[in-house]
Structures are given as structure tokens and as C-alpha cells.
Backbone as XML, in Angstrom:
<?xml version="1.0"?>
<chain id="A" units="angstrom">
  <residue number="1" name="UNK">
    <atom name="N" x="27.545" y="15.213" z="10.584"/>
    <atom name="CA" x="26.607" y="14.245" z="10.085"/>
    <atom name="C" x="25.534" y="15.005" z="9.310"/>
  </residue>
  <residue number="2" name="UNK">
    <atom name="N" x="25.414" y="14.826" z="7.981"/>
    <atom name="CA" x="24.187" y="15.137" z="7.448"/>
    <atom name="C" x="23.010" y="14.707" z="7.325"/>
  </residue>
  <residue number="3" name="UNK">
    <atom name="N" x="21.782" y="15.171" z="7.601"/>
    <atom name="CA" x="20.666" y="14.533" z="7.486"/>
    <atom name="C" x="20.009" y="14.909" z="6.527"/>
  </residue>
  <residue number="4" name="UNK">
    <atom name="N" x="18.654" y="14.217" z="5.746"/>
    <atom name="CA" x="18.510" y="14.629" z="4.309"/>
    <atom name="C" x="16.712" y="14.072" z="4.753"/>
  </residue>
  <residue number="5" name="UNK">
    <atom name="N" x="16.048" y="15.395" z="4.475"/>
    <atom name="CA" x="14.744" y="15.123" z="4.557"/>
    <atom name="C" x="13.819" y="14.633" z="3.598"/>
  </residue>
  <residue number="6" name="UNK">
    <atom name="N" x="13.289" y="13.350" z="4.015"/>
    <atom name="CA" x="12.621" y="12.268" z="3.210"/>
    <atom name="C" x="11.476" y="12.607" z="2.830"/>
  </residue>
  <residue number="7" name="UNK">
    <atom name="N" x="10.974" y="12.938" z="1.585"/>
    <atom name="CA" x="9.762" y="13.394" z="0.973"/>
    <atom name="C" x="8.752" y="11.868" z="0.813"/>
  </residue>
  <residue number="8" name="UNK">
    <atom name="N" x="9.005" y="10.583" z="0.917"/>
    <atom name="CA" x="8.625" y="9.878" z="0.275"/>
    <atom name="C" x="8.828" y="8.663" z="2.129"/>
  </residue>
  <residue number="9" name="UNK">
    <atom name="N" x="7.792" y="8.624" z="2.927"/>
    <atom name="CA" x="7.791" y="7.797" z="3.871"/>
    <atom name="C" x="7.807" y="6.065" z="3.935"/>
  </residue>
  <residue number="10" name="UNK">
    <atom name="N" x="7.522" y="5.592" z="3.063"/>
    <atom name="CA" x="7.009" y="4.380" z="2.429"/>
    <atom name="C" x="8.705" y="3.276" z="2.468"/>
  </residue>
  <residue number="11" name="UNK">
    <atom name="N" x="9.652" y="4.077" z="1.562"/>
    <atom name="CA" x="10.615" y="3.236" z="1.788"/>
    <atom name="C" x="11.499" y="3.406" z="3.083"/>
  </residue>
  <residue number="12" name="UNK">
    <atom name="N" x="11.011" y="4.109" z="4.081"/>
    <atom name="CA" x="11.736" y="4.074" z="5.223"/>
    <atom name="C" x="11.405" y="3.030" z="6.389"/>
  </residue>
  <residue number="13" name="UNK">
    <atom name="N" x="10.340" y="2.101" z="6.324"/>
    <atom name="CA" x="10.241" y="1.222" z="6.965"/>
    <atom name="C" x="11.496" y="0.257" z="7.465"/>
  </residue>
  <residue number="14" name="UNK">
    <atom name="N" x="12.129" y="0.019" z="8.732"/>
    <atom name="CA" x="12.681" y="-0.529" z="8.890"/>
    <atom name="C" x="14.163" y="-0.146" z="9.066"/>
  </residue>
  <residue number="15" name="UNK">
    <atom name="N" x="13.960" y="1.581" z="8.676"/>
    <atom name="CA" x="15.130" y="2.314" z="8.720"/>
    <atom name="C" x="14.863" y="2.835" z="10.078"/>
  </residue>
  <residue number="16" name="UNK">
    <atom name="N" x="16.311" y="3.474" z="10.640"/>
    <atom name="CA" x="16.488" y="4.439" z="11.335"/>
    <atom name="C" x="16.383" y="5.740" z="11.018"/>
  </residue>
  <residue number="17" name="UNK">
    <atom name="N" x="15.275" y="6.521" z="11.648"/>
    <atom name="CA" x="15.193" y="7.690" z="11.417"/>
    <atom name="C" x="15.090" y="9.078" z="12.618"/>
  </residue>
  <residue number="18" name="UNK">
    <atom name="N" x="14.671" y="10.239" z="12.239"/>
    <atom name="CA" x="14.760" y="10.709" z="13.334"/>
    <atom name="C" x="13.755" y="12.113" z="12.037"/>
  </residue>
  <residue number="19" name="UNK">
    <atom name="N" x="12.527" y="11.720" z="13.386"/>
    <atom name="CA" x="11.162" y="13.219" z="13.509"/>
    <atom name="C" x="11.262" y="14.159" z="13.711"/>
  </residue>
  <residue number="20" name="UNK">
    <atom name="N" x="11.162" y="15.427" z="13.436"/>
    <atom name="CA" x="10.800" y="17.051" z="13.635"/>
    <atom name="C" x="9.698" y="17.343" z="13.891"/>
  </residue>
  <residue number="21" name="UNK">
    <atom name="N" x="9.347" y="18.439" z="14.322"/>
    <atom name="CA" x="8.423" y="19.490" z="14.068"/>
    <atom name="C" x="8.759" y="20.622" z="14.382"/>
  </residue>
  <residue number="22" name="UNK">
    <atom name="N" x="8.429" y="21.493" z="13.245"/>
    <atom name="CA" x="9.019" y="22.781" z="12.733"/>
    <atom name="C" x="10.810" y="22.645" z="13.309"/>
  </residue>
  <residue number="23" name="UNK">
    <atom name="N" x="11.704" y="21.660" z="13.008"/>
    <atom name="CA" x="13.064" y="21.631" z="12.837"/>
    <atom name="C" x="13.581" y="21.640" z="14.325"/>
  </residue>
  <residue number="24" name="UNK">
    <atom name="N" x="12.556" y="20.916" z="15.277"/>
    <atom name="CA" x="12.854" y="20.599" z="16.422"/>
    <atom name="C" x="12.752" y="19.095" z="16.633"/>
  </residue>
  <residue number="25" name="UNK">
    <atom name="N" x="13.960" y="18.286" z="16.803"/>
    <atom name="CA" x="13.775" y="17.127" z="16.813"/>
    <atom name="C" x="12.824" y="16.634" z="17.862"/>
  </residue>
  <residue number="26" name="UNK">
    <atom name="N" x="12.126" y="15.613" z="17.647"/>
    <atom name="CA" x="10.979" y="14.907" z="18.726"/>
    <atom name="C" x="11.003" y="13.889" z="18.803"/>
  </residue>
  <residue number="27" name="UNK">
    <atom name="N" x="11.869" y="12.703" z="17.832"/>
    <atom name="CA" x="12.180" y="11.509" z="18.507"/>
    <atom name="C" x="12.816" y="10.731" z="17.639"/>
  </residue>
  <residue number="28" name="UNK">
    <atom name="N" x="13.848" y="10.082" z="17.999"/>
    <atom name="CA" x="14.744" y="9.113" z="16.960"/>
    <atom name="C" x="14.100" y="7.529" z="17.144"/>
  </residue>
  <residue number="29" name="UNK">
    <atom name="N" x="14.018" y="6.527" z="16.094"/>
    <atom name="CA" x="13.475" y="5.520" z="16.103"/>
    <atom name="C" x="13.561" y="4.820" z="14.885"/>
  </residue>
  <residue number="30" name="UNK">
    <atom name="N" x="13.264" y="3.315" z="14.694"/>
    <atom name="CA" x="13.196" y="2.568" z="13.312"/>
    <atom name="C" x="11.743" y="2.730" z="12.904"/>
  </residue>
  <residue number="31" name="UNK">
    <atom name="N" x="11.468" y="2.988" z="11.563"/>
    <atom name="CA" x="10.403" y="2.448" z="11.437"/>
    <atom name="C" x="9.325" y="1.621" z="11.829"/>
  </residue>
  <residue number="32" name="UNK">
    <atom name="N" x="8.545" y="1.342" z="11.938"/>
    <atom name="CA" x="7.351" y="0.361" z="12.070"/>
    <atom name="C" x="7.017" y="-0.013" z="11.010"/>
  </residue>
  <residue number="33" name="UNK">
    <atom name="N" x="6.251" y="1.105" z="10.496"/>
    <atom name="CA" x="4.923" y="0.867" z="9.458"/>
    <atom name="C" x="4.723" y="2.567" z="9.349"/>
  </residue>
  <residue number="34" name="UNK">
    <atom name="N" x="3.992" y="2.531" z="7.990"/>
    <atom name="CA" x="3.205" y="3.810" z="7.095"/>
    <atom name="C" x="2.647" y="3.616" z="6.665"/>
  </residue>
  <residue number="35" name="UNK">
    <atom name="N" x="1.266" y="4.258" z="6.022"/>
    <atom name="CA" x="0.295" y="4.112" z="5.711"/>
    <atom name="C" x="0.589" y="4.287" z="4.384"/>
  </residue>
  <residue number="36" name="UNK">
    <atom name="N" x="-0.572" y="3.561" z="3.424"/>
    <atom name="CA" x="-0.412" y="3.158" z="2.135"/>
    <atom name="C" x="-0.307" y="4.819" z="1.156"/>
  </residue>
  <residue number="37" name="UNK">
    <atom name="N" x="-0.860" y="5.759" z="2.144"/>
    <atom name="CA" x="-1.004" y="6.723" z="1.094"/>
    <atom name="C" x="0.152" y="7.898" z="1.547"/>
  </residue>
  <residue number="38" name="UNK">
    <atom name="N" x="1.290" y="7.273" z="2.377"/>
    <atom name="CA" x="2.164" y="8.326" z="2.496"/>
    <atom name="C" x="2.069" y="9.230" z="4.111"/>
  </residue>
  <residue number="39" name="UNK">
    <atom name="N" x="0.729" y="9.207" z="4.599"/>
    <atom name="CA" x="0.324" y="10.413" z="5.538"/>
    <atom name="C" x="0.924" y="10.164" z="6.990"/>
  </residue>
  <residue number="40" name="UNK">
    <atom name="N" x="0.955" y="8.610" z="7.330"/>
    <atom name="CA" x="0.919" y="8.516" z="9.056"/>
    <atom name="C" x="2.204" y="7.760" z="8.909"/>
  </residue>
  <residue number="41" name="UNK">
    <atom name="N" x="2.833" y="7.362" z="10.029"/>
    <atom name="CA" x="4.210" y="6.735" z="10.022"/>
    <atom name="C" x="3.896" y="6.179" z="11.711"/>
  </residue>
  <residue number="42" name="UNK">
    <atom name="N" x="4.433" y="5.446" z="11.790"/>
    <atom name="CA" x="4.667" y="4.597" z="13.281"/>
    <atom name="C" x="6.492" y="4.198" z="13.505"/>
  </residue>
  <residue number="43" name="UNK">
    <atom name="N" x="6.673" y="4.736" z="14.594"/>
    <atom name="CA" x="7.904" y="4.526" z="15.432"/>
    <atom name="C" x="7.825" y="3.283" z="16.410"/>
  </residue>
  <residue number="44" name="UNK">
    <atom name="N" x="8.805" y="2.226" z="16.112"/>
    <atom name="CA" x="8.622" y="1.264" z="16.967"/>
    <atom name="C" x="8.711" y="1.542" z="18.269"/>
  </residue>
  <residue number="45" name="UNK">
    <atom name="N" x="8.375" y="0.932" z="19.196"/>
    <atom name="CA" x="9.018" y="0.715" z="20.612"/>
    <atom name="C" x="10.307" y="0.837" z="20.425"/>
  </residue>
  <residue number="46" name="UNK">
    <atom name="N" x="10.645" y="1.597" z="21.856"/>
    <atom name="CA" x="12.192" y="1.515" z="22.210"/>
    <atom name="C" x="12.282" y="1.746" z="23.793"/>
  </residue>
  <residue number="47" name="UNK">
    <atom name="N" x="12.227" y="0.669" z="24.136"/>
    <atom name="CA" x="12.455" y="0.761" z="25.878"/>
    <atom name="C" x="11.421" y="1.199" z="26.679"/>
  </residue>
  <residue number="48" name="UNK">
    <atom name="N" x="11.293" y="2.121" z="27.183"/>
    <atom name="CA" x="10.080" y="2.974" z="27.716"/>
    <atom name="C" x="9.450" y="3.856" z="27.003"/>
  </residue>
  <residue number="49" name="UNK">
    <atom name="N" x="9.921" y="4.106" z="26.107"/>
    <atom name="CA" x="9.236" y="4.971" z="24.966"/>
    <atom name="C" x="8.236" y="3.908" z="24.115"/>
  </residue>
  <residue number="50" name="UNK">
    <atom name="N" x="6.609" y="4.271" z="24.299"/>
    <atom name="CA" x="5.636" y="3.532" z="23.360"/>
    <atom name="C" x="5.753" y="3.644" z="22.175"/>
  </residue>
  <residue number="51" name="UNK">
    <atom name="N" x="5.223" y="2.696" z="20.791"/>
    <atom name="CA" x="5.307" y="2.616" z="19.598"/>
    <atom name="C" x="4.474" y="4.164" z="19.391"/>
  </residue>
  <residue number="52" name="UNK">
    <atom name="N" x="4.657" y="4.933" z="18.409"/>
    <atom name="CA" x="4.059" y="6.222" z="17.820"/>
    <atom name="C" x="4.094" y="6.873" z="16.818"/>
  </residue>
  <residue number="53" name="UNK">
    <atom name="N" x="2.553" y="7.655" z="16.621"/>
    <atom name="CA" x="2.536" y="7.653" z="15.506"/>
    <atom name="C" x="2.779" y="8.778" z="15.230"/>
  </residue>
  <residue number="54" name="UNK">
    <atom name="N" x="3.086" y="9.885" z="13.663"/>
    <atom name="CA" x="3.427" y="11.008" z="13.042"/>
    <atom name="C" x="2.770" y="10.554" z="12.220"/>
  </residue>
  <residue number="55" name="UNK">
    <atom name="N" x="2.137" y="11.950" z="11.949"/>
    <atom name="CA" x="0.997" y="12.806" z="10.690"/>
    <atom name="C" x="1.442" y="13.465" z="10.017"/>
  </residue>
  <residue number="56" name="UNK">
    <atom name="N" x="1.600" y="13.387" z="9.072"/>
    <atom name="CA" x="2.324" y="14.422" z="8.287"/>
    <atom name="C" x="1.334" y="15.868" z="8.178"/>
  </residue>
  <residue number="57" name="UNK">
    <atom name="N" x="-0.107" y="15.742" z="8.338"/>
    <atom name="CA" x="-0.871" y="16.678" z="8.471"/>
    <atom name="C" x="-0.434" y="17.776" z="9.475"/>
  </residue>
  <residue number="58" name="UNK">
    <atom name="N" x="-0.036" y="16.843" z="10.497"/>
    <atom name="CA" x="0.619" y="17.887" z="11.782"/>
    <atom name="C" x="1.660" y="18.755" z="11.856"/>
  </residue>
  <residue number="59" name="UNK">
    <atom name="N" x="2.149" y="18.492" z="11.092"/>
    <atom name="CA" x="3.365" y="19.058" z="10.589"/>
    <atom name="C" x="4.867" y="18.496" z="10.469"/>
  </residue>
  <residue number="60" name="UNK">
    <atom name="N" x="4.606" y="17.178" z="10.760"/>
    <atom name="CA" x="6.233" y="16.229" z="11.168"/>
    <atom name="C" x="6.808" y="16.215" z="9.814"/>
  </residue>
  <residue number="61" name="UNK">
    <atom name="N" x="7.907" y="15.977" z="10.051"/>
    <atom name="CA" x="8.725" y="15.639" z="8.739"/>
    <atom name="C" x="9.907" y="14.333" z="9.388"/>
  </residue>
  <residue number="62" name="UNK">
    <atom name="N" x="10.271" y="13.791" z="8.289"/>
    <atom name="CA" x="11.033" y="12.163" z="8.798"/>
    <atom name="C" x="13.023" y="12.590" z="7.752"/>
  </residue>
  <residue number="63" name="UNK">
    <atom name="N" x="13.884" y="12.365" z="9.072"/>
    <atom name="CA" x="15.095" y="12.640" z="8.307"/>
    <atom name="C" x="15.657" y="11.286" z="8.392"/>
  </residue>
  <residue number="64" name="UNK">
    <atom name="N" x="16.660" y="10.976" z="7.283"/>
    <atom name="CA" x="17.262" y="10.247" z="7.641"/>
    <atom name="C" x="18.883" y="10.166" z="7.239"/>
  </residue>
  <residue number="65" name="UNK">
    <atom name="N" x="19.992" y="9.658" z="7.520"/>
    <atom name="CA" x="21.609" y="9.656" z="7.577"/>
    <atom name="C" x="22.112" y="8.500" z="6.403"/>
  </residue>
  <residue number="66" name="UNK">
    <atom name="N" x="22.025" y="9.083" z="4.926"/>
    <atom name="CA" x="22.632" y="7.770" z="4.111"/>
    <atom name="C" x="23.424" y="7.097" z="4.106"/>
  </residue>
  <residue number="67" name="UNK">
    <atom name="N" x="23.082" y="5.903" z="3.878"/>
    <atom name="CA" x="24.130" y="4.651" z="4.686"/>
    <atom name="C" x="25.463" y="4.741" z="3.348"/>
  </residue>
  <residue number="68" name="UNK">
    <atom name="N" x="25.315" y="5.283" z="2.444"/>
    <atom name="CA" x="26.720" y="5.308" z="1.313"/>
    <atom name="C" x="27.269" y="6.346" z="1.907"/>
  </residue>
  <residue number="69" name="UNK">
    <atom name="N" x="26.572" y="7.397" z="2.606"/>
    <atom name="CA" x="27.879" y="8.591" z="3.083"/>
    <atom name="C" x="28.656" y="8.149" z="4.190"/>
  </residue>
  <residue number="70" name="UNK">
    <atom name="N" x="29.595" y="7.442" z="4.231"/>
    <atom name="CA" x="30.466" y="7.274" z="4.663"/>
    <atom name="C" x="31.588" y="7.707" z="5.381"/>
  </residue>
  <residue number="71" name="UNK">
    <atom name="N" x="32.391" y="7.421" z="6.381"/>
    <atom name="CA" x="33.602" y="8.397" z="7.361"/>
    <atom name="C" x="32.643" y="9.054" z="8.030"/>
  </residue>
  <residue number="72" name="UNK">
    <atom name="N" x="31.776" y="8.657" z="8.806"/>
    <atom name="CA" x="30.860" y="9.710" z="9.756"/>
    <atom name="C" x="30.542" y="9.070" z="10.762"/>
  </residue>
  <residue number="73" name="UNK">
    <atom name="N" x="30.488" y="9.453" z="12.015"/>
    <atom name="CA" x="29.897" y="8.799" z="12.807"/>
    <atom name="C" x="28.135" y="7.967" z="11.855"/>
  </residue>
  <residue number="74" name="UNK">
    <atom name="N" x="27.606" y="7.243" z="13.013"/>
    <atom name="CA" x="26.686" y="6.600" z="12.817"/>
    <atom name="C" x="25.100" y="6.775" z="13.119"/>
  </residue>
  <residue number="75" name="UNK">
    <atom name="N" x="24.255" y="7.668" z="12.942"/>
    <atom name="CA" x="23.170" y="8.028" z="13.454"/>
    <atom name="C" x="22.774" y="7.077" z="14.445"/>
  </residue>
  <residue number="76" name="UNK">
    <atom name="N" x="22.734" y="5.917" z="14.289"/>
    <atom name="CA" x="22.581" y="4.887" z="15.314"/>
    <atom name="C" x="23.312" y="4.591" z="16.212"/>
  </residue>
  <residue number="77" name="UNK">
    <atom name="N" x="24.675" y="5.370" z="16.259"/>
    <atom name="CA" x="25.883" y="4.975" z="17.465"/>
    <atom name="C" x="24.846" y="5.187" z="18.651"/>
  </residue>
  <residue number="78" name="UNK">
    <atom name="N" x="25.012" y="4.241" z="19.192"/>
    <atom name="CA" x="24.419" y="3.873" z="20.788"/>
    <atom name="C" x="22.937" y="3.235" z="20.661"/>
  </residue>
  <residue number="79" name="UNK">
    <atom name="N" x="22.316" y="3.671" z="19.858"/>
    <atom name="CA" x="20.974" y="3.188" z="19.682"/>
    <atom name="C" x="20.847" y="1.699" z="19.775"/>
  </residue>
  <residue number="80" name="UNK">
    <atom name="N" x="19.858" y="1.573" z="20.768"/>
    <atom name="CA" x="20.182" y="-0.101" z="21.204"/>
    <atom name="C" x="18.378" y="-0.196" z="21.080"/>
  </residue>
  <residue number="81" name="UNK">
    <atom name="N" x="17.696" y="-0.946" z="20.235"/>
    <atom name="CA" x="16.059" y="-1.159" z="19.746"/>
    <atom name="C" x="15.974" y="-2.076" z="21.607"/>
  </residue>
  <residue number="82" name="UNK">
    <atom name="N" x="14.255" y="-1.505" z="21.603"/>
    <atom name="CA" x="14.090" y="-2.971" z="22.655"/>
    <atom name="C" x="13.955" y="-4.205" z="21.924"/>
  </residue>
  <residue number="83" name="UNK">
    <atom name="N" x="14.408" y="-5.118" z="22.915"/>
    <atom name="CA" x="14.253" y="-6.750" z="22.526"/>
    <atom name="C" x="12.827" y="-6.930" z="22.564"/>
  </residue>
  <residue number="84" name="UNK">
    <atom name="N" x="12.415" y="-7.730" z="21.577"/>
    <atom name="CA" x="11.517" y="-8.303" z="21.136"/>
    <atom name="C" x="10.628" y="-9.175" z="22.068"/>
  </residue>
  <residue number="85" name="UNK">
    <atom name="N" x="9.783" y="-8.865" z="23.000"/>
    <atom name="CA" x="8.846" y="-9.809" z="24.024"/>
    <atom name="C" x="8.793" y="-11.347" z="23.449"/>
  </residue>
</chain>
């Protein structure tokens, strides 16, 4: 599976992605929300894991698995979002 690091946070809302720091993964999740100027990103809820945020100041970076590359497993295989309260 290839992952391809997203310079540009804004159109990933609503995607599945998955966080680093310094090339250590720290948490897989959909989007939430990002801030208008690129810097902060929010990870929805997922089960027991709280909604959260990444700084790009801090050093995070956001990858994500293109949905045209095709014959690959699924970055999301198993990933089940929490239901909606």
C-alpha cells in the first residue's frame, strides 16, 4: 500500500487519513475540519479515541492512500467510524 504525503490539508476533510510525527504513525482517522489557513487539522471521534487536533507547527504531517490506485488492500479495511450520538 502506498501512502503519499499531503502538502495541502484543506481538501482532506472527510477523507481517511493517517498522522505522523517524524515518520512515526500516531493515529488513523477521517477528517473533521482544518483551519482556513492550512495549520491545524481535527480527527473525528472514533470509539474511545476523542476528536483531535494536529499542528502542523508541531511537526505532524497528514498521509493519505489514493482511491484511483487500485488492486490494494484498503487503508480503511476494518475501520469502522463511531456512530453518530
Amino acid at each position: 500500500m502506498a501512502f503519499h504525503l499531503q502538502p495541502k490539508w484543506q481538501p482532506l476533510i472527510g477523507q481517511l487519513v493517517i498522522v505522523k510525527l517524524h515518520d512515526e504513525e500516531i493515529r488513523r482517522g477521517v477528517v473533521d475540519a482544518v483551519t482556513d489557513d492550512d495549520q491545524i487539522l481535527w480527527l473525528d471521534n472514533d470509539g474511545p479515541e476523542p476528536r483531535r487536533l494536529f499542528h502542523r507547527a508541531d511537526g505532524f504531517n497528514v498521509w493519505i492512500d489514493y482511491k484511483w490506485e487500485t488492486d490494494r488492500p484498503n487503508l480503511s479495511a476494518g475501520f469502522h467510524p463511531a456512530a453518530a450520538p
